[in-house]
C-alpha positions as CSV (number, residue, x, y, z in Angstrom):
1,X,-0.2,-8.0,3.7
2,X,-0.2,-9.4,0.2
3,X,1.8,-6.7,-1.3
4,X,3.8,-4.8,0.7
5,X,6.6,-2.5,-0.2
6,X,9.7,-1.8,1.9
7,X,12.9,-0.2,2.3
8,X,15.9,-2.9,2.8
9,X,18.5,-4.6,1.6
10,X,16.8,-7.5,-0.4
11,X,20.1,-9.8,0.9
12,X,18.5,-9.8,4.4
13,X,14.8,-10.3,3.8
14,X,13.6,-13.7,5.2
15,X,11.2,-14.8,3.2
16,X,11.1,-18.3,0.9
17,X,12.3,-16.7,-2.0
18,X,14.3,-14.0,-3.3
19,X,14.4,-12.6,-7.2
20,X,17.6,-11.5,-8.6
21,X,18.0,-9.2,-11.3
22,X,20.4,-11.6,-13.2
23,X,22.6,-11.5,-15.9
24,X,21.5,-13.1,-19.2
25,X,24.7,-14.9,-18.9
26,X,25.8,-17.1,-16.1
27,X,28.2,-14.2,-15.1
28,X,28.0,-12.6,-12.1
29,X,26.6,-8.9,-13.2
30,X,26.2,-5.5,-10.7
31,X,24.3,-4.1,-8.5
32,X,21.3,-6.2,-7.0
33,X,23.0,-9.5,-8.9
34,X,26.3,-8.7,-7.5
35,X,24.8,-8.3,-3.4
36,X,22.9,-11.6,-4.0
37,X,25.8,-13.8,-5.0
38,X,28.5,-12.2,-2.3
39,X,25.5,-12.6,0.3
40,X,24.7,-16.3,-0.9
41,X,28.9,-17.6,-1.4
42,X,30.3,-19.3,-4.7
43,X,28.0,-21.8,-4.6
44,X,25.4,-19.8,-6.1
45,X,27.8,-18.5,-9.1
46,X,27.9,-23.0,-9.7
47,X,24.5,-23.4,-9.6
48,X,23.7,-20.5,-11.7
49,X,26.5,-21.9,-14.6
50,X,24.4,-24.9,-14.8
51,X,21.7,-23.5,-16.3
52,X,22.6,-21.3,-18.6
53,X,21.4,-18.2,-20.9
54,X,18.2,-17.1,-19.1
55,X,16.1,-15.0,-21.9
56,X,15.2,-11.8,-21.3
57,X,11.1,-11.7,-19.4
58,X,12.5,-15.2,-18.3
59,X,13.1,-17.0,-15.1
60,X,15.1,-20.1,-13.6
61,X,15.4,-21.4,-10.0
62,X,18.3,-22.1,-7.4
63,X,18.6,-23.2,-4.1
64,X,19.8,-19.6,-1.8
65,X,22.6,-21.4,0.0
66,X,23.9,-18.6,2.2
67,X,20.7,-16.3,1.9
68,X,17.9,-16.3,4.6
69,X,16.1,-17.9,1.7
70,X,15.0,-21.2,0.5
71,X,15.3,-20.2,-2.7
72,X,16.4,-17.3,-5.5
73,X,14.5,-16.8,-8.2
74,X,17.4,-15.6,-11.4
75,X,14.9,-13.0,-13.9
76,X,16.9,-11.1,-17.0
77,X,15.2,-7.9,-17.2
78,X,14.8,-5.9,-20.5
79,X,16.9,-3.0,-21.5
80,X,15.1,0.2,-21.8
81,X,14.9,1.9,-24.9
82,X,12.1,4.3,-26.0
83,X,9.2,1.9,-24.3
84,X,8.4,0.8,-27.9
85,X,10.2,-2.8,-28.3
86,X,7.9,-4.3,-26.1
87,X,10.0,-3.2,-22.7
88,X,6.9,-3.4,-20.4
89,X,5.8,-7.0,-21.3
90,X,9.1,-8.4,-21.5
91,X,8.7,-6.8,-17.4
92,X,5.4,-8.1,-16.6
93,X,7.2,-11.3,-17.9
94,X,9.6,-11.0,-15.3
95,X,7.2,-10.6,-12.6
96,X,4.9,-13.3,-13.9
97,X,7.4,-16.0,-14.3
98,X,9.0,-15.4,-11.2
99,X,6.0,-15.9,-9.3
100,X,4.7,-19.2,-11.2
101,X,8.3,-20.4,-10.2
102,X,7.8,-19.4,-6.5
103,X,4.0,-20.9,-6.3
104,X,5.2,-24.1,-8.2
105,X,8.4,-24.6,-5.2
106,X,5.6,-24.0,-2.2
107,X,7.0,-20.7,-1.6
108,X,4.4,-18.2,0.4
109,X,6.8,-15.3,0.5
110,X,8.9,-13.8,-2.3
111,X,10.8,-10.5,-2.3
112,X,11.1,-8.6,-5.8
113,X,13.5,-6.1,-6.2
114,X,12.5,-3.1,-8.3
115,X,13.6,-4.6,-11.8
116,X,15.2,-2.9,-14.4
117,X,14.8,0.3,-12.7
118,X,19.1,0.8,-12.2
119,X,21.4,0.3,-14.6
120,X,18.8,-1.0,-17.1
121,X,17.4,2.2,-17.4
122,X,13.2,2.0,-17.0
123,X,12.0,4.6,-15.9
124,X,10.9,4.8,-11.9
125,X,7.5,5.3,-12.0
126,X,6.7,2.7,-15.0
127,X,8.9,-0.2,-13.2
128,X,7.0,0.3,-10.8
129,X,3.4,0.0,-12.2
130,X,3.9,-2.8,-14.3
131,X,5.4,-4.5,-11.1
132,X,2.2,-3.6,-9.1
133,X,0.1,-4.7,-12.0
134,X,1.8,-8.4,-12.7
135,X,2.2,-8.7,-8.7
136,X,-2.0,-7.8,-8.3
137,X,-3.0,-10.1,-11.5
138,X,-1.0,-13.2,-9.8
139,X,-2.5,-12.3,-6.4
140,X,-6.1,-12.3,-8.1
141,X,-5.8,-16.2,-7.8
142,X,-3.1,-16.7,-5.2
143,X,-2.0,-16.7,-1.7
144,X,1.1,-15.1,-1.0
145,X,3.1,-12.2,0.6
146,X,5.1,-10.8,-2.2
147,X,7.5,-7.8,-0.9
148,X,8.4,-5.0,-3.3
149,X,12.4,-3.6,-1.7
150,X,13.7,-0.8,-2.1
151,X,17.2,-0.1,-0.8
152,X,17.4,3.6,-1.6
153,X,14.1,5.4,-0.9
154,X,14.9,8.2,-3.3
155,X,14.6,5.6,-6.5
156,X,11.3,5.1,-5.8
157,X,8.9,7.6,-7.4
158,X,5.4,7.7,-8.5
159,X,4.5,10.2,-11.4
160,X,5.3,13.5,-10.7
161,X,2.0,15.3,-11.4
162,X,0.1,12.5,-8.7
163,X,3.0,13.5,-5.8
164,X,2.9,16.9,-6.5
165,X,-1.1,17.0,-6.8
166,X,-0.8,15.1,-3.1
167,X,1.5,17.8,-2.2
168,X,-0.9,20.4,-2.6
169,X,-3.7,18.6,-1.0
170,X,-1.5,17.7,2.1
171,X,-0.1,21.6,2.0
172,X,-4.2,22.5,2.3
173,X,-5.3,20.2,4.4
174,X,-2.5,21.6,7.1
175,X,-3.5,25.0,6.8
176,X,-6.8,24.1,7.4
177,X,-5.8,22.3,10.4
178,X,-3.6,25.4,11.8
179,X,-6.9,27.7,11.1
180,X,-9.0,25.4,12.8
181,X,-7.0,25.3,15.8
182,X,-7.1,29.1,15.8
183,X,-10.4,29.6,15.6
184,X,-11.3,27.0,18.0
185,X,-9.4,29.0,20.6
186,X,-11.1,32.0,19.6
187,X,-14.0,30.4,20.0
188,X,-13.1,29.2,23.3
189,X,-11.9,32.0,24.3
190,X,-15.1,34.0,23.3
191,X,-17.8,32.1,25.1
192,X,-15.5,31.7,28.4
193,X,-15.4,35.8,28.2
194,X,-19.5,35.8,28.2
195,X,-19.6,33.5,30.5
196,X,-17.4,34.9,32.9
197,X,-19.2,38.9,32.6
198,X,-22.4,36.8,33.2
199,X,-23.5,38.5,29.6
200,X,-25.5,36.5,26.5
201,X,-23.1,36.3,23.6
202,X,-23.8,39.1,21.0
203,X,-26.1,37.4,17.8
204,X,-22.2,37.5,16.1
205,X,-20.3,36.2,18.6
206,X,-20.1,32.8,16.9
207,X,-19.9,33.9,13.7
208,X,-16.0,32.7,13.3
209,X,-16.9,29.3,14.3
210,X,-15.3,27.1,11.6
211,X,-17.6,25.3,9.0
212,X,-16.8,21.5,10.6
213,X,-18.5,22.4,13.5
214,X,-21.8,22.9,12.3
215,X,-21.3,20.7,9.1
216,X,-23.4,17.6,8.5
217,X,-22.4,14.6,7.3
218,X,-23.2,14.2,3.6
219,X,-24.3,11.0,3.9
220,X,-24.7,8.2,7.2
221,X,-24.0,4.4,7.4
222,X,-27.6,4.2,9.5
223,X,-29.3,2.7,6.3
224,X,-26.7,-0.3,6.2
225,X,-26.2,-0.5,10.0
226,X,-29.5,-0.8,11.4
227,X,-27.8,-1.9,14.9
228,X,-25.7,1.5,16.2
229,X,-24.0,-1.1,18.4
230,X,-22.4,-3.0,16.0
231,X,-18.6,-3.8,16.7
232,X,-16.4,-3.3,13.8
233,X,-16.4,-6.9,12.2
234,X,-20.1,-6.8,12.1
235,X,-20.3,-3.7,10.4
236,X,-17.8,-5.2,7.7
237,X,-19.9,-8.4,7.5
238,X,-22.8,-6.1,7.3
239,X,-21.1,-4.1,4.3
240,X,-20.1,-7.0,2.7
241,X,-23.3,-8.0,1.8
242,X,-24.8,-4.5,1.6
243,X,-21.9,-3.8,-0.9
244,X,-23.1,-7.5,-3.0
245,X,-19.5,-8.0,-2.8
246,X,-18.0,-11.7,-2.0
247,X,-15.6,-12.1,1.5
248,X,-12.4,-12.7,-0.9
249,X,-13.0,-9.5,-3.2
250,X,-13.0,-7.6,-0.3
251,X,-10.2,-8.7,1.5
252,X,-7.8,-8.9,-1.8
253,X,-8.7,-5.1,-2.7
254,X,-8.2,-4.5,1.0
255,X,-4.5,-6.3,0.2
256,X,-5.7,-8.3,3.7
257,X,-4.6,-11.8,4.0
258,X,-7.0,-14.5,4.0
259,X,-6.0,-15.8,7.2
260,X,-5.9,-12.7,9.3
261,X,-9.9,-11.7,7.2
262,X,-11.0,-15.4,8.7
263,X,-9.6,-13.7,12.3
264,X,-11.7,-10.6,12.2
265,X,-15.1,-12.6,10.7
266,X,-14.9,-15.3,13.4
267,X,-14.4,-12.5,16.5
268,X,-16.9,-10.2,16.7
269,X,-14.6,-8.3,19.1
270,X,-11.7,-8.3,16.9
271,X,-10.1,-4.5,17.0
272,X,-8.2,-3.8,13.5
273,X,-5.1,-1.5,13.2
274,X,-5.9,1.6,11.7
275,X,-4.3,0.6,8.8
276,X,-6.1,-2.3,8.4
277,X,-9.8,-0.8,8.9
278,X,-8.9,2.0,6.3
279,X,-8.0,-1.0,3.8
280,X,-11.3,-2.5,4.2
281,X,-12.8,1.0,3.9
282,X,-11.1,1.7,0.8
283,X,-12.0,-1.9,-0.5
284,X,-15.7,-1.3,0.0
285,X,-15.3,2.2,-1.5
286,X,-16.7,4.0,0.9
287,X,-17.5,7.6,0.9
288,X,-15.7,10.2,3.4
289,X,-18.4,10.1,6.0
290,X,-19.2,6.2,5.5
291,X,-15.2,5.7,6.2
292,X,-15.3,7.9,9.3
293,X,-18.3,6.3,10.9
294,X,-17.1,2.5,9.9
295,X,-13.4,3.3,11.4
296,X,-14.9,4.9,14.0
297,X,-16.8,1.2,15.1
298,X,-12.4,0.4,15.7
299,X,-12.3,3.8,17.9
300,X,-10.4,5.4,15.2
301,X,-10.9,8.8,13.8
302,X,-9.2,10.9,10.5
303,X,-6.8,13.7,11.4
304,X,-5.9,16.6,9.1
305,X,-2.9,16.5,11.8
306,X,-1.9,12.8,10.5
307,X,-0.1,13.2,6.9
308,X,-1.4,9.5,6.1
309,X,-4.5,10.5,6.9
310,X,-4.8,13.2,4.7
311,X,-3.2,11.1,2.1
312,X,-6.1,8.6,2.1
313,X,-8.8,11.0,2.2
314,X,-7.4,12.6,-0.9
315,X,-7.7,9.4,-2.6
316,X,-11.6,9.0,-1.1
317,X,-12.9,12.1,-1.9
318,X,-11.7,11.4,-5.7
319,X,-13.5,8.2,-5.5
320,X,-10.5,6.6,-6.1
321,X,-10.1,3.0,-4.7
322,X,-7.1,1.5,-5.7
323,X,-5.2,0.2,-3.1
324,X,-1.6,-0.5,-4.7
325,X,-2.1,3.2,-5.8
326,X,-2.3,4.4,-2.0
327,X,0.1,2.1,-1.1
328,X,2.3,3.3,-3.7
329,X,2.0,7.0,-2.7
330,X,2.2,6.0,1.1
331,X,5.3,5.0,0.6
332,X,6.4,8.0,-1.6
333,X,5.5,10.0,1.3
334,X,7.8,8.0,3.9
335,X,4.3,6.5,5.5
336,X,2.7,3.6,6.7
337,X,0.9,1.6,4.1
338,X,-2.4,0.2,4.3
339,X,-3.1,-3.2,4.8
340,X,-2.7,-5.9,7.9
């Protein structure tokens, strides 16, 4: 995917470039500067000497000698203060130079590391939405897998009031799934006891039967799709143009790469990973019921047992489509992100 965010250690990704929080000074610093240059040998430390002070929101190029790079991308991030001396452009600047850098060498895969989110003191959750914001801006107009590492899970945190508002709705949606089960047995168990006396069930017997059951859908994709038949990549085609949205709109909200998009529009049989189909349903914006019938077309179905489920339902029923947003809670919640 075009975005992706990952737990590892950013000296082993394999990818054409790799930023490195560095030093304003060609010293070797700590943390993620430190790991680079032991990972890449001296040679890095000589090649970094020769180009000097690096501003801060600035960024100069190397080759990654020892790295499973082609390249590494040196950024000075800013200091954190109060968030009022211009912390989160200087940031974006970061992000945005970088990735000029990397599209002017040829690169089509960089790895970021969460910058000035250690030692330099930015707060968690900002780093990481002026990250997601410079990486989504460059992406607008470019192709290219950019990778967001995170070594230790635990730094990584979206704002408190979104993970604990997801913690509730996850909490519900559990308990729901627990009293269905019960009363699905009940149910069960009910109707096989009529059956078995030979007996009509009493005008109450049903009366626990839980509200899914008997539910319809709010709203149906039969309008759009006139053809029930439709395999999955015609229905997208089909919602494409139903949507008036273009083919690369939908596939850069859906954080889908252009090359595996030009895969599922040439193959009318293509099958999608789950997590791929819920990107493109989340890119067209589609309501609970529209996203369960156009999955559906993939042979997949939304389970209140499935904690990534529940995750992106919370974010559909809110009519919230913001895929770097899912993603970043996805990942929060030690699950799969969306995507290819």
């Amino acid at each position: 995917m075009p975005l992706e965010i990952v737990r590892n250690d950013i000296t082993k990704m394999q990818v054409d470039a790799i930023v490195n929080t560095a030093n304003p000074h060609p010293i070797v610093g700590g943390g993620v500067d430190r790991a680079i240059h032991k990972a890449a040998g001296t040679e890095l430390l000589s090649a970094r000497k020769k180009i000097g002070d690096i501003a801060t929101g600035k960024a100069a190029i190397t080759s990654a000698f020892n790295l499973h790079a082609r390249f590494v991308i040196h950024t000075v991030g800013p200091v954190w203060q109060d968030g009022k001396h211009g912390e989160r452009e200087l940031l974006a600047d970061c992000y945005a130079n970088s990735l000029k850098l990397a599209a002017e060498n040829k690169c089509s895969s960089v790895a970021f590391p969460l910058i000035s989110a250690g030692v330099f003191g930015c707060p968690s959750e900002i780093a990481i939405a002026v990250a997601t914001q410079a990486i989504r801006k460059f992406l607008a107009d470019h192709d290219m897998d950019v990778y967001l590492v995170v070594f230790d899970h635990k730094a990584f945190k979206i704002s408190s009031s979104l993970f604990d508002d997801v913690q509730s709705f996850i909490d519900e949606r559990y308990i729901e799934e627990l009293l269905d089960e019960e009363y699905r047995g009940d149910y069960r168990d009910r109707r096989r006891n009529f059956e078995t006396a030979g007996q009509p069930p009493a005008e109450d017997a049903y009366i626990d039967i839980p509200m899914w059951m008997s539910k319809p859908k709010e709203r149906s994709l039969e309008d759009l799709l006139n053809e029930v038949d439709d395999t999955f990549s015609e229905a997208l085609l089909r919602l494409i143009d139903a949507k008036g949205k273009t083919d690369p709109e939908v596939y850069k909200q859906a954080n889908i790469d252009r090359k595996l998009f030009s895969k599922i529009r040439n193959n009318p049989a293509y099958k999608p990973s789950k997590a791929t189909a819920l990107a493109f349903a989340v890119a067209l914006e589609l309501n609970l019921d529209e996203t369960r019938d156009f999955i559906g077309r993939a042979g997949y179905a939304l389970s209140h047992s499935n904690k990534a489920d529940i995750i992106v339902e919370y974010f559909i029923r809110r009519a919230e489509y913001d895929i770097f947003t899912i993603n970043e809670t996805l990942f929060a919640f030690h699950q799969p992100l969306l995507g290819c």
